[in-house]
Each structure stands twice: as C-alpha cells, then as structure tokens.
TIROTI-969956 format. One record per residue (C-alpha): residue number from 0; x, y, z; residue in one letter. Coordinates in steps of 0.02 Angstrom, whole numbers. Each point is the difference from the previous one (the first is absolute). Layout:
// TIROTI-969956
<r lumfi="NUM" X="X" Y="Y" Z="Z" padren="A"/>
...
This chain:
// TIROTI-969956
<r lumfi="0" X="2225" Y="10698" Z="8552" padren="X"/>
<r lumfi="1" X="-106" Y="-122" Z="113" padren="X"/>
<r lumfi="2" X="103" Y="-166" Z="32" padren="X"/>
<r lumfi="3" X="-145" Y="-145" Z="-18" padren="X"/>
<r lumfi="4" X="-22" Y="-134" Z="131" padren="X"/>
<r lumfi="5" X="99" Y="-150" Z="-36" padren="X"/>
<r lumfi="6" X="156" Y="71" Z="-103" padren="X"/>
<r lumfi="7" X="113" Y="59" Z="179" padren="X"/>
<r lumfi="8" X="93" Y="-109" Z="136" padren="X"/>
<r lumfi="9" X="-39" Y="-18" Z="184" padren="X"/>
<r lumfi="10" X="157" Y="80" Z="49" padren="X"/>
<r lumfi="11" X="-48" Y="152" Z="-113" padren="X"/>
<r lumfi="12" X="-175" Y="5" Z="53" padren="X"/>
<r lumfi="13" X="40" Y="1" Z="207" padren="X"/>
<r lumfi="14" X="145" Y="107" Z="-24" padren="X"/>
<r lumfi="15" X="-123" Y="140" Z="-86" padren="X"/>
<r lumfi="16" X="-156" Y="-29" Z="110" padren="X"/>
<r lumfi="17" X="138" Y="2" Z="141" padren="X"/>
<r lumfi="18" X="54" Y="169" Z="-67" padren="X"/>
<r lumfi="19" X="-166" Y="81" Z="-22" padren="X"/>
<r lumfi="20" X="-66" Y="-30" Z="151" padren="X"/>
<r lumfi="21" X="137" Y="101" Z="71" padren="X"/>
<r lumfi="22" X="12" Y="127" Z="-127" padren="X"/>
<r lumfi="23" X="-210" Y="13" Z="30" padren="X"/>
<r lumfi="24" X="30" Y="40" Z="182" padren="X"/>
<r lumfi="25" X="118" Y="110" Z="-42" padren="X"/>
<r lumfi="26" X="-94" Y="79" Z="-110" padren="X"/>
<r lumfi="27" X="-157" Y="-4" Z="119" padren="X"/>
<r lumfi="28" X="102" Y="77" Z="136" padren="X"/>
<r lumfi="29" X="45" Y="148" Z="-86" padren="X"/>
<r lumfi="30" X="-166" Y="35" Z="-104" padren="X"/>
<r lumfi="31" X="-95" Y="137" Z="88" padren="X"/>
<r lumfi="32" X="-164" Y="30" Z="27" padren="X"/>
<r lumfi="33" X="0" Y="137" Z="-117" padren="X"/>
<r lumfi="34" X="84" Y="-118" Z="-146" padren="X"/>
<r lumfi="35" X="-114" Y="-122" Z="11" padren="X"/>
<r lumfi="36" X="-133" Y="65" Z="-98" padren="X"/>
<r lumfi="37" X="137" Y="41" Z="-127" padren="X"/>
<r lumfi="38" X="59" Y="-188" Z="14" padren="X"/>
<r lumfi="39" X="-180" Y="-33" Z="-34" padren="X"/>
<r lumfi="40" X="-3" Y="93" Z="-174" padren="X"/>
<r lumfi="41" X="159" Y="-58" Z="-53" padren="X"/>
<r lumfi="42" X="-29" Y="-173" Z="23" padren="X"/>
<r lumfi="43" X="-136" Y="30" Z="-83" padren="X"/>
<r lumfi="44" X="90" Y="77" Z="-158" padren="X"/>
<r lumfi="45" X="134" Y="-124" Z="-10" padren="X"/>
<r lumfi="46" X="-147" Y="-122" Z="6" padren="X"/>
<r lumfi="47" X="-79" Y="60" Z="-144" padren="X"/>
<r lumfi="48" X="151" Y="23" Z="-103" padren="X"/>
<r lumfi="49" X="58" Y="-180" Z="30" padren="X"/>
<r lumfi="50" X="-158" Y="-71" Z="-70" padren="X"/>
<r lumfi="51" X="25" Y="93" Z="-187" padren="X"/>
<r lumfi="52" X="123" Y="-119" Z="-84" padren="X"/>
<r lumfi="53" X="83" Y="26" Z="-176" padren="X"/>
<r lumfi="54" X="56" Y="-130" Z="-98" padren="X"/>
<r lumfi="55" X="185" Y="6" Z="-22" padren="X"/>
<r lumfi="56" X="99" Y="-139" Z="-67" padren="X"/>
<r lumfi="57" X="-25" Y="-171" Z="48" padren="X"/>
<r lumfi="58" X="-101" Y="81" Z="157" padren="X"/>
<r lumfi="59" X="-80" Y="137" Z="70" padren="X"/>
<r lumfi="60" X="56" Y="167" Z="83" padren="X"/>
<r lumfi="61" X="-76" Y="147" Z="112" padren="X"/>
<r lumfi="62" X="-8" Y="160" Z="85" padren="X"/>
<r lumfi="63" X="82" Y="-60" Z="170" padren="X"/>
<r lumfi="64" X="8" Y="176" Z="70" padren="X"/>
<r lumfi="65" X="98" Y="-52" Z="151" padren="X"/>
<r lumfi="66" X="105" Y="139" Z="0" padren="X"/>
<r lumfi="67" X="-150" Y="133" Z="38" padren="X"/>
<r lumfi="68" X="-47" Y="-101" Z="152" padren="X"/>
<r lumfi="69" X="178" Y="-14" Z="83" padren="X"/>
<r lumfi="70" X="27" Y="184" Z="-46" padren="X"/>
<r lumfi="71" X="-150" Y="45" Z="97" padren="X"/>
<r lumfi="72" X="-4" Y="-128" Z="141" padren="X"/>
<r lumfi="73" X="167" Y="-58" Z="21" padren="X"/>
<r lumfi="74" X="-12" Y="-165" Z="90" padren="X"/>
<r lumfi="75" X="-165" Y="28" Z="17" padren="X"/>
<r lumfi="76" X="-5" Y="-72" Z="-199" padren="X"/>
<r lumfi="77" X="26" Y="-181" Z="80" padren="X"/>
<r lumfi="78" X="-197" Y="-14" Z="81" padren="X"/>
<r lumfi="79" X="-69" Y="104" Z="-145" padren="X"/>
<r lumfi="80" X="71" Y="-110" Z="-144" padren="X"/>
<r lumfi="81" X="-34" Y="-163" Z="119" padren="X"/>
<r lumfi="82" X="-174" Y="55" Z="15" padren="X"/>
<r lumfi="83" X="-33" Y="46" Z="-200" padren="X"/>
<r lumfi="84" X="106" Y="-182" Z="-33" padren="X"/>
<r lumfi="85" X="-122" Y="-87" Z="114" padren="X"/>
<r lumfi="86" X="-148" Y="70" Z="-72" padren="X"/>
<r lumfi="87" X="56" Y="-41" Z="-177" padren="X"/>
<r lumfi="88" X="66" Y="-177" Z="54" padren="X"/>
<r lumfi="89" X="-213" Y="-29" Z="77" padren="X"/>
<r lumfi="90" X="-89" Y="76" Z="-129" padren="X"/>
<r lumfi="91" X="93" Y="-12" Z="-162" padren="X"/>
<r lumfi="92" X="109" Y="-155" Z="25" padren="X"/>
<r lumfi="93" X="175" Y="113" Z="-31" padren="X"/>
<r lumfi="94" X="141" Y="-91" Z="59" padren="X"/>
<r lumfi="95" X="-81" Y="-95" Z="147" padren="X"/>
<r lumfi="96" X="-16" Y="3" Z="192" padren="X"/>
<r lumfi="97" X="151" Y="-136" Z="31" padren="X"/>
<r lumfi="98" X="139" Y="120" Z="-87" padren="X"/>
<r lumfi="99" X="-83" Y="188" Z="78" padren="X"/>
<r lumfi="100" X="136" Y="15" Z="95" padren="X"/>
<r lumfi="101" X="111" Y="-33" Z="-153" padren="X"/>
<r lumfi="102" X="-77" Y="132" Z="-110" padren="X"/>
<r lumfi="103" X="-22" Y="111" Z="148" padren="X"/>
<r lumfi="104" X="188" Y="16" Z="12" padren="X"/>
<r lumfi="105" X="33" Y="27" Z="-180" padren="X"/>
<r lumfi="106" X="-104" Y="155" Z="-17" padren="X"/>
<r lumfi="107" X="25" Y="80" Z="173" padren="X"/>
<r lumfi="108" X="181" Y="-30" Z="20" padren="X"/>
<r lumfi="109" X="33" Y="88" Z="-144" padren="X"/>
<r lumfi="110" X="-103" Y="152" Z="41" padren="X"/>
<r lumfi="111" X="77" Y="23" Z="180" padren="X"/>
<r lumfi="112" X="170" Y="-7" Z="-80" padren="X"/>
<r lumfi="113" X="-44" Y="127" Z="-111" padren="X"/>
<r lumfi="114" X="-68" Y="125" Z="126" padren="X"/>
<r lumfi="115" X="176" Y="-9" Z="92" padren="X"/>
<r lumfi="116" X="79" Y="20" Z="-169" padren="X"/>
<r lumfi="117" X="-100" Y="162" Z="-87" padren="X"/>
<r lumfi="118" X="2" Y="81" Z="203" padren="X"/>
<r lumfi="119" X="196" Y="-19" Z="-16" padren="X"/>
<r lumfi="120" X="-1" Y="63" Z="-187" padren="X"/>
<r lumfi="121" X="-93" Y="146" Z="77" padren="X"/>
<r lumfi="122" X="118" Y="34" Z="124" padren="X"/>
<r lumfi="123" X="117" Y="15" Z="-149" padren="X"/>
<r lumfi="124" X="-79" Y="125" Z="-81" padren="X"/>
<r lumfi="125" X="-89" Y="-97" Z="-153" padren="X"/>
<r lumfi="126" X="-144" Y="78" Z="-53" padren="X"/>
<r lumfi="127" X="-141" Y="-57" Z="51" padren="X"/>
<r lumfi="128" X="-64" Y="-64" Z="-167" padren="X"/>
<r lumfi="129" X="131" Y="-123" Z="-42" padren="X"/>
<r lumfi="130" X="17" Y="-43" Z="200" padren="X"/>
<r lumfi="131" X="-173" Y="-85" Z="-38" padren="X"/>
<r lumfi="132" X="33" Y="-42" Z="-180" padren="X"/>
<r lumfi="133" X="116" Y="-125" Z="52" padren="X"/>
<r lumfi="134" X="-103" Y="-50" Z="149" padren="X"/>
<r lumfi="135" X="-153" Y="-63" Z="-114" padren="X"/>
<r lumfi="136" X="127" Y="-69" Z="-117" padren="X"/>
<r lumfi="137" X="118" Y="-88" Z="121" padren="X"/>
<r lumfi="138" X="-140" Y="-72" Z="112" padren="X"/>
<r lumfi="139" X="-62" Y="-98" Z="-153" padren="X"/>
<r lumfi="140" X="181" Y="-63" Z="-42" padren="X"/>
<r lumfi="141" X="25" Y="-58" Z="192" padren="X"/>
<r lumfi="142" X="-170" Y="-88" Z="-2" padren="X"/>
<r lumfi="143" X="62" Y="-86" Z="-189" padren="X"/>
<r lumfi="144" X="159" Y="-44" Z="83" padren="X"/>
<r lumfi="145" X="-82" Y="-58" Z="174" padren="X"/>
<r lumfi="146" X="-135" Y="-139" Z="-100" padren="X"/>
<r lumfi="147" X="145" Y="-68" Z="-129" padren="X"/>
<r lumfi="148" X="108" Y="-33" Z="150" padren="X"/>
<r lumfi="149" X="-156" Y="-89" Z="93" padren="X"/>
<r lumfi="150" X="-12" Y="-96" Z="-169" padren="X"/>
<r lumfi="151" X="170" Y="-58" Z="-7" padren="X"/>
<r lumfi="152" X="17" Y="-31" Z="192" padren="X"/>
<r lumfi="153" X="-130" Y="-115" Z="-15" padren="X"/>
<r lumfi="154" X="54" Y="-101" Z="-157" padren="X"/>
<r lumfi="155" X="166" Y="41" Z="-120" padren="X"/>
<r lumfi="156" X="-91" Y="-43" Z="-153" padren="X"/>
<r lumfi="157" X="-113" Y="160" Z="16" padren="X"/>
<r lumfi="158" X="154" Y="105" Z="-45" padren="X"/>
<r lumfi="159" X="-70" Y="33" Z="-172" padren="X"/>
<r lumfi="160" X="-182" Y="73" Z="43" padren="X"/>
<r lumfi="161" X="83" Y="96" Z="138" padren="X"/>
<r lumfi="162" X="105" Y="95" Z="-115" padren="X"/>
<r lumfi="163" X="-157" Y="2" Z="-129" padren="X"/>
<r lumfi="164" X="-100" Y="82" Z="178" padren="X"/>
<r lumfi="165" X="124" Y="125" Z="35" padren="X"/>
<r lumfi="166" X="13" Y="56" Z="-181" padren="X"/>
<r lumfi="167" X="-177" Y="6" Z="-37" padren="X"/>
<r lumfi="168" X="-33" Y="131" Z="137" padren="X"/>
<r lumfi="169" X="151" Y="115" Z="-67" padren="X"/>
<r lumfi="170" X="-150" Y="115" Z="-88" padren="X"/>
<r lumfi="171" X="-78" Y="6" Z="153" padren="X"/>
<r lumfi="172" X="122" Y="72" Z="99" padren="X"/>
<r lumfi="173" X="-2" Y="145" Z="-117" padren="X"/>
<r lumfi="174" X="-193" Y="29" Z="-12" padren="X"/>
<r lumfi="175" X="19" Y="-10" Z="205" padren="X"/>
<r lumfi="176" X="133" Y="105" Z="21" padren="X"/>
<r lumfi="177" X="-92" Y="128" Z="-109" padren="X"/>
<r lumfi="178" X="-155" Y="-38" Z="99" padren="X"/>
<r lumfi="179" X="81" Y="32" Z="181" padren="X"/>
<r lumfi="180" X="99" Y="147" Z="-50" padren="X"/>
<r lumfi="181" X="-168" Y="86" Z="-66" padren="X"/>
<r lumfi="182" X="-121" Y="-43" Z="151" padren="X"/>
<r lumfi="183" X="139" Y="56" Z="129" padren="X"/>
<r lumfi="184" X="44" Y="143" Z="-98" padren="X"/>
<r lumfi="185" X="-183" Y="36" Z="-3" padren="X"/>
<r lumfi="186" X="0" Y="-31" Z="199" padren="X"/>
<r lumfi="187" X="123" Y="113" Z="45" padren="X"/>
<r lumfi="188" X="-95" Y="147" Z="-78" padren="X"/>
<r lumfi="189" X="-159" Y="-30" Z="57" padren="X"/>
<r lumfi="190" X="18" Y="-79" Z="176" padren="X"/>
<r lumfi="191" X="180" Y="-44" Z="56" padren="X"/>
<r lumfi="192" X="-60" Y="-47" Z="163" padren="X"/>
<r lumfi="193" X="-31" Y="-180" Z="-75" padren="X"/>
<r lumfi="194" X="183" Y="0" Z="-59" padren="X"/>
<r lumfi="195" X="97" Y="35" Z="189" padren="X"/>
<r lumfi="196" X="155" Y="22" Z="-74" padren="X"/>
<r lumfi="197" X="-38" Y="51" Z="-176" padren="X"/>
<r lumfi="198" X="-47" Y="196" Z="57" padren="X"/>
<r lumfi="199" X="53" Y="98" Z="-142" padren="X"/>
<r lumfi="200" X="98" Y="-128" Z="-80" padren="X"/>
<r lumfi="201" X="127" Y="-35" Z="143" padren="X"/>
<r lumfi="202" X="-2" Y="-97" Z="126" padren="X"/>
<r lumfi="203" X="-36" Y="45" Z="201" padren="X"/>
C-alpha cells in the first residue's frame, strides 16, 4: 500500500507531512522508556511484513500488520511505522522519501483509531478475541480507505484504481484480523503486562 513519488498533489503531500509530524510528537511524547524497545521490535515486524508482496490483481498486496502496533503502542505506532517507512523508503525504494509523511499517515492513523475502538469494545464486554479480530481487520480497511482518498484528492481520474486498492486488500483484512486476534490472544495468556488494558480479556 506504498503511494510512489510522483502520483499525489502538493496540497495532499503538506497536509500529511503536516499531520505526521504532529501525530509523531504525539506519539513521541507518550512512548515510554519502557515501550521503546517494544517500538523497536515492532517496527521491526511491520518492516518485514511490508517487504513480502503477493501478487493480487492488477497489483500487489501485503501483510500491513498495523493493527498489532497501535494495539500495543497506541500513538506510539506513529514513530514506529515512520521509522520502518523510512527505512524501507532508503533501502528498498518503497514509496519514496517526498510522500513519508503520506504513507506514514495511512498506516498509523488507522492503527490509533483502532486502539480507541477495540479499548471501547472492551469496555463493552466483547470478548477479547473478536475485540482484536476486528482491530487487525479494520486497521487494514482504514489504511485501504485512507490511500484511495489520497489518490483521488490528488487527481479525480484515479477513482478507478482506488476502488481496485481498497478491494484488493479485502483478503487481507481477514488473514490480519485472524493474525491480531491470535498473537493478542496468545499475549494475554502468557504476559498481559504488554497488553495494559487487555488483563484477562477486559479492559483496566
């Protein structure tokens, strides 16, 4: 889901560098000490996964696992993902230093919305499996939805390949969802302190 150099408008590219510098504060701010070398492996997972591309279509589609990160770091999924984007962007040419802050948004947004969302479907009582379920599987979705707008922000006549982007990664979402649901399940039984409000399935 990396937007190439080239295919977005100023406007969209200064509005989402504008935004993740802020959200990267943010993010910064509330990281502590003792997530950071938590940050470290995640970025480091979504990193990997990113790189292992399946051909899908008229394109190509991957493990994104966004939703893990913001489940685990909150905002602090903003300087992880930046830093795994920026690494891929040097070393592997994926998407491209000029539209970072572009992609940056589109994977982290998502995955901070969804740590509000499965901490309030905790708070309802949904069990803990689908609470993160739908976390994997929504993240992907927002992060589908978030690059076909940036498409069609930037020029009308990428309507089409949006809609082709956002339907390609509808298998994902499953696969993620199954994913995140399994590794926080797993978590939560072996050591819930990683998951703050997770303890034995509810929230605290």
């Amino acid at each position: 889901m990396h937007i190439s150099e080239g295919v977005l408008s100023a406007p969209v590219l200064v509005s989402g560098l504008a935004l993740t510098v802020a959200a990267t504060a943010l993010g910064l701010k509330r990281l502590s000490l003792e997530e950071t070398g938590r940050a470290g492996i995640l970025a480091a997972s979504f990193f990997v996964a990113s790189l292992i591309h399946v051909p899908l279509g008229p394109g190509n589609v991957h493990l994104i696992l966004n939703g893990m990160v913001g489940l685990l770091l909150g905002w602090g999924a903003f300087p992880a993902i930046l830093t795994a984007l920026t690494l891929q962007a040097v070393l592997f040419q994926f998407g491209g230093l000029a539209v970072l802050g572009v992609n940056t948004l589109i994977m982290a947004l998502p995955a901070v919305i969804c740590y509000y969302l499965v901490r309030g479907a905790l708070n309802l009582r949904m069990p803990l499996w689908g609470a993160a379920f739908a976390g994997g599987a929504l993240s992907v979705l927002f992060a589908a939805l978030l690059a076909a707008l940036a498409l069609v922000l930037s020029n009308g006549h990428f309507l089409k390949a949006a809609s082709l982007l956002v339907a390609a990664h509808f298998p994902v979402m499953i696969i993620e969802g199954i994913i995140t649901a399994f590794c926080v399940s797993f978590l939560n039984r072996v050591q819930p302190s990683l998951l703050p409000f997770f303890r034995k399935g509810r929230p605290t």
